[in-house]
C-alpha positions, -999 to 999 in steps of 0.1 A, spaced: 0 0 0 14 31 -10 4 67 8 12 101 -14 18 128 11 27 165 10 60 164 31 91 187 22 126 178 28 153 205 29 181 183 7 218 197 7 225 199 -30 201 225 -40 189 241 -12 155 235 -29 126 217 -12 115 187 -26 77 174 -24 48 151 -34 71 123 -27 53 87 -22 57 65 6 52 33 15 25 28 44 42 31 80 49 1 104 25 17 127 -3 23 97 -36 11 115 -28 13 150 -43 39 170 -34 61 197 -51 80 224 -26 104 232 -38 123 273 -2 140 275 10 173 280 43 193 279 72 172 267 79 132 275 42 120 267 39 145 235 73 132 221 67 94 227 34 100 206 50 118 178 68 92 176 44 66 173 27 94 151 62 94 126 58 52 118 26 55 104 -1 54 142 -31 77 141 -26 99 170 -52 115 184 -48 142 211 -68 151 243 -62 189 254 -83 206 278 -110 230 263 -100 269 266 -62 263 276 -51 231 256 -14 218 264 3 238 286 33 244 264 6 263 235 15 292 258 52 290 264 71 315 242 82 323 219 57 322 196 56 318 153 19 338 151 -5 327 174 16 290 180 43 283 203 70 265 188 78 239 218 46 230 215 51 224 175 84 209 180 63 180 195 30 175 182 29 166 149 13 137 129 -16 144 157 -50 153 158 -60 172 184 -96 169 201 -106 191 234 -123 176 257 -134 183 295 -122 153 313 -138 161 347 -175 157 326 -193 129 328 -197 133 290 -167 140 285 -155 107 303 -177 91 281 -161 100 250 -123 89 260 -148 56 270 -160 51 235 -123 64 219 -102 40 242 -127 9 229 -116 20 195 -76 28 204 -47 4 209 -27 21 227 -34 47 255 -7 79 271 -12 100 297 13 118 322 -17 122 351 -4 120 389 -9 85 398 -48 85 408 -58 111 388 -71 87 354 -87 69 382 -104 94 397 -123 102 365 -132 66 359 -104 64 332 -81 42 348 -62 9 332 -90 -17 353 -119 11 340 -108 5 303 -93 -26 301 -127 -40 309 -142 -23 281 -109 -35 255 -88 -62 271 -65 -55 238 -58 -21 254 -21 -12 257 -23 15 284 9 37 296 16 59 322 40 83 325 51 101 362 78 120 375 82 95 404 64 64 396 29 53 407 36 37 446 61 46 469 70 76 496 75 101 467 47 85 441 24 122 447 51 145 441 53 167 410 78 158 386 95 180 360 128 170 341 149 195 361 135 182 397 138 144 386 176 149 367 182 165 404 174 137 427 189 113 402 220 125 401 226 136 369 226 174 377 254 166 406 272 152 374 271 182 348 292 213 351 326 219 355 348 200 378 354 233 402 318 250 398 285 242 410 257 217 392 241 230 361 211 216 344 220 198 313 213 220 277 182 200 269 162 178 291 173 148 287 155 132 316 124 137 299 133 125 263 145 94 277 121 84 290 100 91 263 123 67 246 117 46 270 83 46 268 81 42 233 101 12 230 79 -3 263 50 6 236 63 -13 208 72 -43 232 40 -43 247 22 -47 203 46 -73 202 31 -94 230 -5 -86 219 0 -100 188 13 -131 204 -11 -130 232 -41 -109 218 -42 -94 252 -31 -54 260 -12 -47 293 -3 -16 315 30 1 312 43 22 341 73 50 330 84 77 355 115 99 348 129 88 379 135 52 373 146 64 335 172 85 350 185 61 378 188 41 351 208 60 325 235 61 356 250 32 338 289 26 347 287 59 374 259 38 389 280 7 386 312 24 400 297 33 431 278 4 435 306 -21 433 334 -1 444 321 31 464 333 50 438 317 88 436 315 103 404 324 141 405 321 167 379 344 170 353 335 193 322 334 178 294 365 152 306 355 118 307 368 100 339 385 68 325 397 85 289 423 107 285 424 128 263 386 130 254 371 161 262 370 203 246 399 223 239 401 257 235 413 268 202 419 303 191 386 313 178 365 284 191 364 248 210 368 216 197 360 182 211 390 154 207 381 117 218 415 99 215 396 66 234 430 46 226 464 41 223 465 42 187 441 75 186 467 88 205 498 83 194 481 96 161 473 127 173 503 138 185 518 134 153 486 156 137 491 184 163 531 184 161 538 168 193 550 129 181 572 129 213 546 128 237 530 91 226 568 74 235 566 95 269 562 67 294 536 91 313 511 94 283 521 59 265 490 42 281 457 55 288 460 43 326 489 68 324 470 92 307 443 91 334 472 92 360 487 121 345 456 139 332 463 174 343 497 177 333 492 165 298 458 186 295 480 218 299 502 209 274 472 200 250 454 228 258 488 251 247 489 236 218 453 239 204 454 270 217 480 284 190 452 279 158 416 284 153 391 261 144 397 259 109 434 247 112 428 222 138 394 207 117 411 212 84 443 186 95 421 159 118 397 157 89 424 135 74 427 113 106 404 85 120 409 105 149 371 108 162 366 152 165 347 177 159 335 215 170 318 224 194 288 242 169 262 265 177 230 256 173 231 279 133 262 261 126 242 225 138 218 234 110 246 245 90 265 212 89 268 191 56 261 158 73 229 173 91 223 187 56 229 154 40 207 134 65 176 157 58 172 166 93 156 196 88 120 193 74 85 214 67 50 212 67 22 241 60 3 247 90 -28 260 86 -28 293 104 10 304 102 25 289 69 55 266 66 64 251 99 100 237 99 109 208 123 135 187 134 131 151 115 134 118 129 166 104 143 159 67 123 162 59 86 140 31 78 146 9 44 114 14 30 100 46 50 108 77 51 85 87 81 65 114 62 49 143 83 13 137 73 -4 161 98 11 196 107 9 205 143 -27 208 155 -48 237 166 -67 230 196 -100 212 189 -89 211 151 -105 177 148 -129 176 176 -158 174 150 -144 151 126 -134 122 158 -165 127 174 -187 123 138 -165 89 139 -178 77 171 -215 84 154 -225 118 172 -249 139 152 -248 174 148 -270 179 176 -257 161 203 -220 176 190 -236 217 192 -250 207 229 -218 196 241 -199 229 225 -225 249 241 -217 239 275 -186 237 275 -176 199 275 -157 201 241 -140 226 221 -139 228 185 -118 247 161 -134 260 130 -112 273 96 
């Protein structure tokens, strides 16, 4: 089955944006998705079920939507964080605290196969809309949760934002330099992986229904995500009361592999072996230091970090960028600058891997976008939907579930749904 969709890709060559390309259906093509998210983890994990082919379809609250339709800056009326996350959706607003409004996620969820939401544990529940509530009504349901602490436990009912949950996890005690105090990391990461995380739990879980023919609940929290992501810091303390420090952009068991200073700019060097070594201190003039008994090894190198960092850090420090790029390009020497976010977009290779894509939206024109981070053999994850208005397709989801014209006006009227008109 082939699907023709209006997608443009921003290709390298010309500059030019290609469209009307045709696509073979998406692995997810069919499955549906009842997507009762907000902000950033729960939004990503569906547009990312959206990209492979799902019908998304999204439940905002009527009058104020997601919260992040209000978080500047703003491209017309639309935020862009919020764009940067909810494509490929539909969006339908919906009063959740109604009885009627219950009543419709009842009749959507007996339709859906999969089921998001980021509620504080109890709080599906409360409104009847819990996993035992639906998975009585479709025992195929796949139903996921996503908290900032998990559903049980002494800290199951507190809040939980990326920068609160990267806290008490430990990976804000990590980031930042060695002598300074802990910074948030650039992007939250916290969140995004366990979106990830999430998503993959989600694909696991189809697996087993088509084995099984039965749904199942997932439970996500950003703690456990992050706790997890602790990896050999969580395994060095664990099994050798080892405490991880900050340390820049060193890492604590390579040496070098980390940013230098250059004169114009930084640049990131990851000599993670002998080999990498030895040839780059022939590149960077400096052949004397890989037969130097201190820096021969890398458990030298580690041993004798700070001395041999000075000296590296002279030595970059005597070109700019383009001299230092310009003679490891000819190296298998793993580098690269430390770009901006223009020169990110600049880059040939992000050119060349069409990571910068565009949809028309339908109330502030072309909408560009980060694209997805997986090529596929036979997909080229299309966007088919541009980033929804609130209550866009109220109407159209609700005609689907057989409510006349009448019943849809009554529940405009008071206020139970929302519905967005061109």
């Amino acid at each position: 089955m082939l699907t023709r969709v209006m997608c443009r890709i921003i290709r390298p060559s010309t500059g030019r944006n290609c469209c009307l390309l045709t696509y073979a259906a998406g692995p997810l093509d069919g499955i549906k998705v009842l997507d009762i998210t907000r902000v950033l983890a729960g939004p990503f994990c569906a547009m990312l079920l959206g990209d492979l082919g799902a019908e998304v379809i999204k439940v905002e609250r009527p009058g104020h939507g997601d919260d992040t339709r209000h978080w500047p800056p703003l491209m017309g009326t639309e935020s862009t964080y919020f764009m940067s996350v909810n494509r490929n959706k539909k969006s339908i607003a919906v009063d959740l605290k109604a009885k009627e409004g219950q009543e419709i996620i009842k009749k959507l969820a007996l339709h859906c196969d999969i089921l998001l939401h980021n509620y504080m544990p109890g709080g599906m529940e409360h409104f009847g809309l819990g996993y035992e509530d639906l998975a009585a009504l479709n025992p195929a349901l796949i139903y996921c949760s996503i908290t900032g602490f998990g559903e049980t436990g002494p800290h199951a009912d507190r809040g939980g934002y990326d920068v609160i949950a990267s806290g008490v996890a430990g990976l804000m005690h990590l980031t930042g330099p060695k002598d300074g105090a802990p910074v948030k990391v650039g992007l939250p990461m916290t969140d995004l992986s366990t979106a990830l995380y999430a998503h993959g739990a989600v694909m696991a879980a189809l697996l087993s229904r088509h084995r099984t023919g039965k749904g199942q609940k997932l439970q996500c929290n950003l703690l456990q995500t992050q706790v997890s992501l602790l990896v050999y810091v969580g395994s060095n303390y664990l099994n050798l009361g080892i405490q991880a420090r900050r340390c820049g952009t060193e890492h604590p068991s390579i040496v070098p592999y980390q940013g230098f200073g250059t004169a114009d700019g930084q640049i990131i060097i990851g000599a993670g072996n002998d080999n990498l070594f030895s040839a780059l201190c022939e590149i960077i003039g400096l052949p004397h230091l890989a037969t130097d008994e201190k820096y021969s090894t890398n458990e030298n190198r580690v041993k004798n970090r700070e001395e041999l960092v000075a000296i590296l850090s002279k030595r970059f420090s005597e070109h700019g960028n383009s001299h230092w790029l310009k003679l490891l390009e000819r190296s298998k020497i793993p580098f690269g600058p430390v770009n901006s976010i223009p020169e990110t977009f600049s880059d040939l290779q992000v050119q060349h891997l069409g990571m910068v894509r565009s949809i028309k939206h339908p109330t502030v024109g072309e909408v560009k976008f980060t694209g997805p981070a997986v090529t596929y053999g036979g997909f080229d994850q299309p966007t088919r939907l541009p980033p929804p208005i609130l209550g866009q397709h109220t109407r159209e989801v609700l005609q689907s579930l057989d409510y006349d014209d009448d019943r849809i006006s009554r529940l405009q009227h008071t206020g139970i749904i929302q519905i967005w008109d061109s």
